[in-house]
N, CA, C and O atoms as CSV, one atom per row, in Angstrom:
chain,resi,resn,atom,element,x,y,z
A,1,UNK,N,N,-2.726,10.626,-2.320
A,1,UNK,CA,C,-4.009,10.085,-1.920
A,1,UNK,C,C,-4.967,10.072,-3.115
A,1,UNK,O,O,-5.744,9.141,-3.328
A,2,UNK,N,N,-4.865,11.126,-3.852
A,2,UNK,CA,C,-5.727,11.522,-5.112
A,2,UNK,C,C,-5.446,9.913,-6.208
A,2,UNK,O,O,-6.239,9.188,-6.809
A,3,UNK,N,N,-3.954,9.889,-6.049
A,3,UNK,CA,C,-3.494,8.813,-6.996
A,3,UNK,C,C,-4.158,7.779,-7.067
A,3,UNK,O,O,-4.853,7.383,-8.003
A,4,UNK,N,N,-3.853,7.060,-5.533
A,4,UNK,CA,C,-4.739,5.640,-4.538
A,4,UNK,C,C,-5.830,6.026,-5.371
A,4,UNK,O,O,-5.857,5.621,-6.533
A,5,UNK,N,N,-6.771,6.791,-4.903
A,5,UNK,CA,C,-8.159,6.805,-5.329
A,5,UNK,C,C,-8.476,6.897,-6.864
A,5,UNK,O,O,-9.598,6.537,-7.220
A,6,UNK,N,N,-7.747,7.264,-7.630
A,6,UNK,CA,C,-8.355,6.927,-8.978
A,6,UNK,C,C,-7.604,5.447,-9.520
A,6,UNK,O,O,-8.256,4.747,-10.294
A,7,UNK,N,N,-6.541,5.101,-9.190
A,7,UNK,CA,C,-6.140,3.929,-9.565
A,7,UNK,C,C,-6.837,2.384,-9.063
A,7,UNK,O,O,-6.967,1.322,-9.672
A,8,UNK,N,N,-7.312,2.929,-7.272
A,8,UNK,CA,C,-8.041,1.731,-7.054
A,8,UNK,C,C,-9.499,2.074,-6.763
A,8,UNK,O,O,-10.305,1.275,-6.285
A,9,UNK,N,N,-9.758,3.332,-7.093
A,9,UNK,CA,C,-11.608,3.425,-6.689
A,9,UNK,C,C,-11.702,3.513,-5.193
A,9,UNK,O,O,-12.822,3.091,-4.906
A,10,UNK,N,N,-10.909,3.940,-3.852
A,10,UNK,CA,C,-10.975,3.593,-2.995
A,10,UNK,C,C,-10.192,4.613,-1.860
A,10,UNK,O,O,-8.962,4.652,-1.845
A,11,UNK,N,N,-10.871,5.296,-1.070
A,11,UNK,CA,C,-10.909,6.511,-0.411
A,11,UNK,C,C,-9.428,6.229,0.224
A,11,UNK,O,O,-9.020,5.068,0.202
A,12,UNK,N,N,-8.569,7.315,0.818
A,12,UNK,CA,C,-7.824,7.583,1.630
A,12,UNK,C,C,-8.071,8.048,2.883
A,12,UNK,O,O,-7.893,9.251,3.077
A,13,UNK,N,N,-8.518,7.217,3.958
A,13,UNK,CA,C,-9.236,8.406,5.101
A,13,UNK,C,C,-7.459,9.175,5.706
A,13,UNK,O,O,-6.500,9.790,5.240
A,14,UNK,N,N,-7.538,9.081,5.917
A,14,UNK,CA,C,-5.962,9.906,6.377
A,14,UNK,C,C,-4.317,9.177,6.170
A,14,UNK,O,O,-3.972,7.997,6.123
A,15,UNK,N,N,-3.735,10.127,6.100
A,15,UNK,CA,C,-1.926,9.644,5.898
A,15,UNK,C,C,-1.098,10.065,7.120
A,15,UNK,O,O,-1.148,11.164,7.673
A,16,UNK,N,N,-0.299,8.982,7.466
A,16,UNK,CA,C,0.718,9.774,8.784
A,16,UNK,C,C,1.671,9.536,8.100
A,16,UNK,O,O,1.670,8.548,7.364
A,17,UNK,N,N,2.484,10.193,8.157
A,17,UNK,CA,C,3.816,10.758,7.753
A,17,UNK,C,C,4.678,10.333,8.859
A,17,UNK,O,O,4.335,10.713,9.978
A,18,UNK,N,N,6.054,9.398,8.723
A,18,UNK,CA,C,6.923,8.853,9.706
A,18,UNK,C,C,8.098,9.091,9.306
A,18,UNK,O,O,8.776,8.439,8.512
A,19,UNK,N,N,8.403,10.249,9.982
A,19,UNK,CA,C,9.756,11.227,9.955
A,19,UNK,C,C,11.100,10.109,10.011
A,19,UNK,O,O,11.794,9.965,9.005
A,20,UNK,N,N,11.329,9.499,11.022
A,20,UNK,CA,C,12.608,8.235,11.308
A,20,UNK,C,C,12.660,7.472,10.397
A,20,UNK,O,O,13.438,7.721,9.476
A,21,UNK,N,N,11.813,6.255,10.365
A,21,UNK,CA,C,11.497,5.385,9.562
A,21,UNK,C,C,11.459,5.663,8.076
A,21,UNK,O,O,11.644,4.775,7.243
A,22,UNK,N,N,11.130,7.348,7.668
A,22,UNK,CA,C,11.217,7.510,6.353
A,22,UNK,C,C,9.818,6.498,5.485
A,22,UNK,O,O,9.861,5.801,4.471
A,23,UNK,N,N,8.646,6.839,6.457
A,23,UNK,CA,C,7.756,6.114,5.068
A,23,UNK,C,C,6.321,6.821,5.618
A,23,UNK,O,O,6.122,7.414,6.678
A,24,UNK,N,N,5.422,6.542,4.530
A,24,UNK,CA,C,3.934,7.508,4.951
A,24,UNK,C,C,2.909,5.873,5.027
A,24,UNK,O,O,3.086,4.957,4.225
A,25,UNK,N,N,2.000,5.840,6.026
A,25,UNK,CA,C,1.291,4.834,6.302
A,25,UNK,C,C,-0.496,5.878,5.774
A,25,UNK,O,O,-0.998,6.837,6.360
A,26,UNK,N,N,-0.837,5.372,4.894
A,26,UNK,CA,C,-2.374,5.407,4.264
A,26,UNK,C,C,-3.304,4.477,4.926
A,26,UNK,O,O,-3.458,3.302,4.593
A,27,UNK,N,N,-3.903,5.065,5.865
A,27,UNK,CA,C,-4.905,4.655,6.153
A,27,UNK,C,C,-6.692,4.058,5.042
A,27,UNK,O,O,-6.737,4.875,4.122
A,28,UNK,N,N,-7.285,3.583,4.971
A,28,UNK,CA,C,-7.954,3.344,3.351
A,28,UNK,C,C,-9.189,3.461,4.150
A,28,UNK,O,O,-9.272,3.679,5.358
A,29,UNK,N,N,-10.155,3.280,3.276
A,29,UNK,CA,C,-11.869,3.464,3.669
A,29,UNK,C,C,-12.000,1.864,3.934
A,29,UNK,O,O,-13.058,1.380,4.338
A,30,UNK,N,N,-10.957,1.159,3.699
A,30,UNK,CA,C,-11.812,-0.477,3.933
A,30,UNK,C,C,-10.880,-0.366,5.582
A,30,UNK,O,O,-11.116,-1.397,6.211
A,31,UNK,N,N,-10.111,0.410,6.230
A,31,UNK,CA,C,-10.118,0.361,7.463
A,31,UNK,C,C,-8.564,-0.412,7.228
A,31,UNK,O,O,-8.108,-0.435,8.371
A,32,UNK,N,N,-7.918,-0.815,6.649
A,32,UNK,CA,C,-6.187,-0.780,6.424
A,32,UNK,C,C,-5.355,-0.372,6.210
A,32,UNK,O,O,-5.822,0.552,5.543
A,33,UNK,N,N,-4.470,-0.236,6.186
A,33,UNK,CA,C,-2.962,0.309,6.560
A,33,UNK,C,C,-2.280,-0.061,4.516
A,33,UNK,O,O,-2.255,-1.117,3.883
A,34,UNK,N,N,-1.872,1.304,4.135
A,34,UNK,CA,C,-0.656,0.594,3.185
A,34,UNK,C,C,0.477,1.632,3.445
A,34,UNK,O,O,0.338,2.855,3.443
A,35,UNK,N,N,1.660,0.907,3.677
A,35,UNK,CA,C,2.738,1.708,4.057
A,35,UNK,C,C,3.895,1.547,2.582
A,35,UNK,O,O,4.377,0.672,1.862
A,36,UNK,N,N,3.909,3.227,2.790
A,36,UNK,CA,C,5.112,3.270,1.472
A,36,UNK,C,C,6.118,3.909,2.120
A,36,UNK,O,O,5.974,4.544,3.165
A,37,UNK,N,N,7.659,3.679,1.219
A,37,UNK,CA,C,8.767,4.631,0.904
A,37,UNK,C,C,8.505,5.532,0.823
A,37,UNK,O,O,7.707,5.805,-0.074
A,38,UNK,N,N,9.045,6.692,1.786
A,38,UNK,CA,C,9.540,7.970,0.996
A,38,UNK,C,C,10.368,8.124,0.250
A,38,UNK,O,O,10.357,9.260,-0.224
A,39,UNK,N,N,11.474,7.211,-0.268
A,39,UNK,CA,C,12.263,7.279,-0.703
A,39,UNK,C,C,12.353,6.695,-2.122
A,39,UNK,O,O,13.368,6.802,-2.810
A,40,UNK,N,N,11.474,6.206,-2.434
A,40,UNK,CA,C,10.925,5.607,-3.447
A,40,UNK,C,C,10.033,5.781,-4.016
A,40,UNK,O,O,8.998,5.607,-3.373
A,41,UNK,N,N,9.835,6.292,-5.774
A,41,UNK,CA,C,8.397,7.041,-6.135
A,41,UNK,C,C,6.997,6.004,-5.579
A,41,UNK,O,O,7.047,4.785,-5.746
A,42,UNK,N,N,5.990,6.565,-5.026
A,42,UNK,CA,C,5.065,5.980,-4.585
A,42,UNK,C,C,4.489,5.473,-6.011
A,42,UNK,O,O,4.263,4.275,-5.837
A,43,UNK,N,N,4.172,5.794,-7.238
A,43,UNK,CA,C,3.589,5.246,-8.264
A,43,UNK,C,C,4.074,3.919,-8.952
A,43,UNK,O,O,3.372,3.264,-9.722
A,44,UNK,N,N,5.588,3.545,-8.517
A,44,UNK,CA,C,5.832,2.441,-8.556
A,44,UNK,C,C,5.615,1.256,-7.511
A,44,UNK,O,O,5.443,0.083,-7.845
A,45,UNK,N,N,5.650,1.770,-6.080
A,45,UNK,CA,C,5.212,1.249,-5.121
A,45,UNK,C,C,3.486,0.576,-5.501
A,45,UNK,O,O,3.069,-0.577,-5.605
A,46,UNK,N,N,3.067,1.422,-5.581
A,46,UNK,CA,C,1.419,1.044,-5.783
A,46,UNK,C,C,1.145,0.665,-7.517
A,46,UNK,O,O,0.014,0.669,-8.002
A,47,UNK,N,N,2.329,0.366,-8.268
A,47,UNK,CA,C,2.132,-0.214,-9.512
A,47,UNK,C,C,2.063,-2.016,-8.926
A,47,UNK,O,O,1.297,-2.907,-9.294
A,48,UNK,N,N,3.003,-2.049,-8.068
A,48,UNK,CA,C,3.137,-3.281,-7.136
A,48,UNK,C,C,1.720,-3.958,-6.532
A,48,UNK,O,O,1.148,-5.021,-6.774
A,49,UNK,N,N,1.506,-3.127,-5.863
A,49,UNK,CA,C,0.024,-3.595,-5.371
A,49,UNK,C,C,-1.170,-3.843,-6.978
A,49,UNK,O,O,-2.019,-4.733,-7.025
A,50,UNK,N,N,-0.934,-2.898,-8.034
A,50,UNK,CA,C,-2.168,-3.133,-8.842
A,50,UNK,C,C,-1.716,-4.671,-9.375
A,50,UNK,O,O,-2.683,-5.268,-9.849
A,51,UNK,N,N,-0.450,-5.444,-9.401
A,51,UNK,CA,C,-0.297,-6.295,-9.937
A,51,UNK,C,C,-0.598,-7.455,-9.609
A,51,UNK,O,O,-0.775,-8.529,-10.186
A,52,UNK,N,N,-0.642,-6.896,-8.127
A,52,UNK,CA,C,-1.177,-8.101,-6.874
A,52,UNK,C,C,-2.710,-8.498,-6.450
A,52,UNK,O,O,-3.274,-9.402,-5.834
A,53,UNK,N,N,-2.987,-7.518,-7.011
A,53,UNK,CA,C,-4.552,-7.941,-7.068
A,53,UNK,C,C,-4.997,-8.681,-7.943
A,53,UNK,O,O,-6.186,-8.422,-8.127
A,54,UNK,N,N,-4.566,-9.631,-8.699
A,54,UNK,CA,C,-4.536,-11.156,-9.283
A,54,UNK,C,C,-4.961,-12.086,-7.836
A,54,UNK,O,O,-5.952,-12.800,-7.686
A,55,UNK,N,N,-3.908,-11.817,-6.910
A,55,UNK,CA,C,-3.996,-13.054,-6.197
A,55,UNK,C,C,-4.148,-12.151,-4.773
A,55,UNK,O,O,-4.401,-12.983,-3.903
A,56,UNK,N,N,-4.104,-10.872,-4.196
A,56,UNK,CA,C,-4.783,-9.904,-3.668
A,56,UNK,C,C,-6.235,-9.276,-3.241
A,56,UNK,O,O,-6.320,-8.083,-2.950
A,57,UNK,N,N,-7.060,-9.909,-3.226
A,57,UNK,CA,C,-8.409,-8.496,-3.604
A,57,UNK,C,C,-8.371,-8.032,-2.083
A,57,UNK,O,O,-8.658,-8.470,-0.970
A,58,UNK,N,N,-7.743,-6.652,-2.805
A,58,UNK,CA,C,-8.051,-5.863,-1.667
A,58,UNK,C,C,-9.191,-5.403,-1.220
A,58,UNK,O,O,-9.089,-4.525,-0.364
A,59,UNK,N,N,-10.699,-5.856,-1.663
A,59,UNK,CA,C,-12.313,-4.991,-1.581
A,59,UNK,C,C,-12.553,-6.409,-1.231
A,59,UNK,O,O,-13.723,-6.709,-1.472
A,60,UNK,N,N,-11.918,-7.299,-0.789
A,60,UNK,CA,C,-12.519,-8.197,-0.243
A,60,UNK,C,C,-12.271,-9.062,1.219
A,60,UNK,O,O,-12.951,-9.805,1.925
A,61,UNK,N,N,-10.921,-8.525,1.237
A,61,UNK,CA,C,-9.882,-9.316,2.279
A,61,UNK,C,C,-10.159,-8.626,3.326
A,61,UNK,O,O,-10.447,-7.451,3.096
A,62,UNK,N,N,-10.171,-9.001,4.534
A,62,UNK,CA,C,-9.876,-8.367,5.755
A,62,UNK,C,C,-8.363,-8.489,6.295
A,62,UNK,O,O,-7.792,-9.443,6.823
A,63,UNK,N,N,-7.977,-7.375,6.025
A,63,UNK,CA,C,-6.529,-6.972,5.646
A,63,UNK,C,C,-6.107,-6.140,6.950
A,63,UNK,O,O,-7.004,-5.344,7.230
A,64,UNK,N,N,-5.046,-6.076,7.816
A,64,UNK,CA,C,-4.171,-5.296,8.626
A,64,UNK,C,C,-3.542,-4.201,8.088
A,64,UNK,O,O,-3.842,-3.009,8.163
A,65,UNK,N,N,-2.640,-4.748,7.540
A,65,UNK,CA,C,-1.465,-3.600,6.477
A,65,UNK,C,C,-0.880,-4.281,5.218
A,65,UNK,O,O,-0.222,-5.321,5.191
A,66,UNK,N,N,-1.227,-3.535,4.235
A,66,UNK,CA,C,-0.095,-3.864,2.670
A,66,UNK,C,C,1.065,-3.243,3.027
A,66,UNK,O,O,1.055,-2.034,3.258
A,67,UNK,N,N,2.368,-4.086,3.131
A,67,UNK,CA,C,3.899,-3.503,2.895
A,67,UNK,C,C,4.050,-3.316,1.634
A,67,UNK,O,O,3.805,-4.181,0.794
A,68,UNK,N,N,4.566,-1.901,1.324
A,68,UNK,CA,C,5.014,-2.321,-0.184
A,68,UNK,C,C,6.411,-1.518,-0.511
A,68,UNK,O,O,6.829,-1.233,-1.633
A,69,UNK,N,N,6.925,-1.274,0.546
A,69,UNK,CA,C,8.390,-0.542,0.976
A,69,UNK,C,C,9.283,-1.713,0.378
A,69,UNK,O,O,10.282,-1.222,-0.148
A,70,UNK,N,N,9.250,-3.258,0.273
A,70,UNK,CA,C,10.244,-4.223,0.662
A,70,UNK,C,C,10.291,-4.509,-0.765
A,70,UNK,O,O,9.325,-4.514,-1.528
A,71,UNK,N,N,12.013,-4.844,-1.169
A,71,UNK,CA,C,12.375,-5.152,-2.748
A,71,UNK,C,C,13.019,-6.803,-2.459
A,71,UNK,O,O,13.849,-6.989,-1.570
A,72,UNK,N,N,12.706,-7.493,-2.996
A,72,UNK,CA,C,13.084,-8.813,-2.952
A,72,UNK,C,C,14.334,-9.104,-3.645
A,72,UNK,O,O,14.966,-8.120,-4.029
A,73,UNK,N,N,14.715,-10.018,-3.833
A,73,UNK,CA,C,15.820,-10.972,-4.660
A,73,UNK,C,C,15.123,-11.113,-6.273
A,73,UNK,O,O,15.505,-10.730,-7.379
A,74,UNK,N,N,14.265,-11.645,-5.931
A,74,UNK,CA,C,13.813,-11.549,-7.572
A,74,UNK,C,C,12.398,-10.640,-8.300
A,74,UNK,O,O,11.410,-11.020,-8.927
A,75,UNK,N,N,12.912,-9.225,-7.831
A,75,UNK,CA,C,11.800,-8.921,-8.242
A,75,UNK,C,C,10.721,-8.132,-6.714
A,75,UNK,O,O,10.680,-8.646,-5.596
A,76,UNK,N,N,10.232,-7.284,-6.977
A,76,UNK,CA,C,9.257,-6.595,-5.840
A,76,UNK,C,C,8.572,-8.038,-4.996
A,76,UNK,O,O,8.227,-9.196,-5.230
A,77,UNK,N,N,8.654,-7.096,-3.936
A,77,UNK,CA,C,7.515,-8.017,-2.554
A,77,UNK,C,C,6.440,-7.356,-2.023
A,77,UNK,O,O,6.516,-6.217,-1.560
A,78,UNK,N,N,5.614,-7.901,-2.060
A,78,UNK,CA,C,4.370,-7.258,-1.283
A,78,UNK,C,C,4.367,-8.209,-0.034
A,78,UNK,O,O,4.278,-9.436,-0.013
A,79,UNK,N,N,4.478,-7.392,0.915
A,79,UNK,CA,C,3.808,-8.465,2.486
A,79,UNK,C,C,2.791,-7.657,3.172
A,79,UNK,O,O,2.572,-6.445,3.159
A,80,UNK,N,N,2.271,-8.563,3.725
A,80,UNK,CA,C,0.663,-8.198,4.156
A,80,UNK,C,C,0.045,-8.786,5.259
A,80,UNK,O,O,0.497,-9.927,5.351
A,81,UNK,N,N,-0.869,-8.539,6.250
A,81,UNK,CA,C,-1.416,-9.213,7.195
A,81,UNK,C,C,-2.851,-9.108,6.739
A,81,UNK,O,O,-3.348,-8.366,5.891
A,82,UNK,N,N,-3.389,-10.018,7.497
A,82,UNK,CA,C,-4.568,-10.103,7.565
A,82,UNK,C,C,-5.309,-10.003,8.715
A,82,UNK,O,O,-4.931,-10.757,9.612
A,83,UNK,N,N,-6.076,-9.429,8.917
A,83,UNK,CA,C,-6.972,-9.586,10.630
A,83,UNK,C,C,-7.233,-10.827,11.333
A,83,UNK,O,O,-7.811,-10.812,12.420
């Protein structure tokens, strides 16, 4: 959570932890969801998202949830909803 917040300036209000599924869902201060791997270092996960905020702004979007668990064919995927 400490990480999130100095990399994007941007609070963690709470984390649930999902034992089955194997991933932790971050709740954020803008009121969205980013769900990571446990199984996968989270600092690469959220290297993903800093790259995406080119075509991303997360301080601006009204956003549901950032996926950032999912590895593509060519290269990382970010999927995402929007409200």
């Amino acid at each position: 959570m400490a990480y999130f917040n100095e990399k994007f300036g941007m609070k963690i209000l709470e984390a649930e932890y999902q034992v089955v599924p194997r991933e932790v869902h971050l709740r954020t201060e803008k009121y969205f969801y980013i769900w990571l791997d446990i199984q996968k270092p989270f600092e690469n996960q959220l290297k993903k998202l800093k790259k995406a905020l080119v075509k991303l702004d997360i301080y601006k979007e009204n956003l549901e949830y950032i996926d950032l668990r999912i590895s593509g064919e060519s290269g990382e995927k970010i999927i995402y909803k929007r409200r």
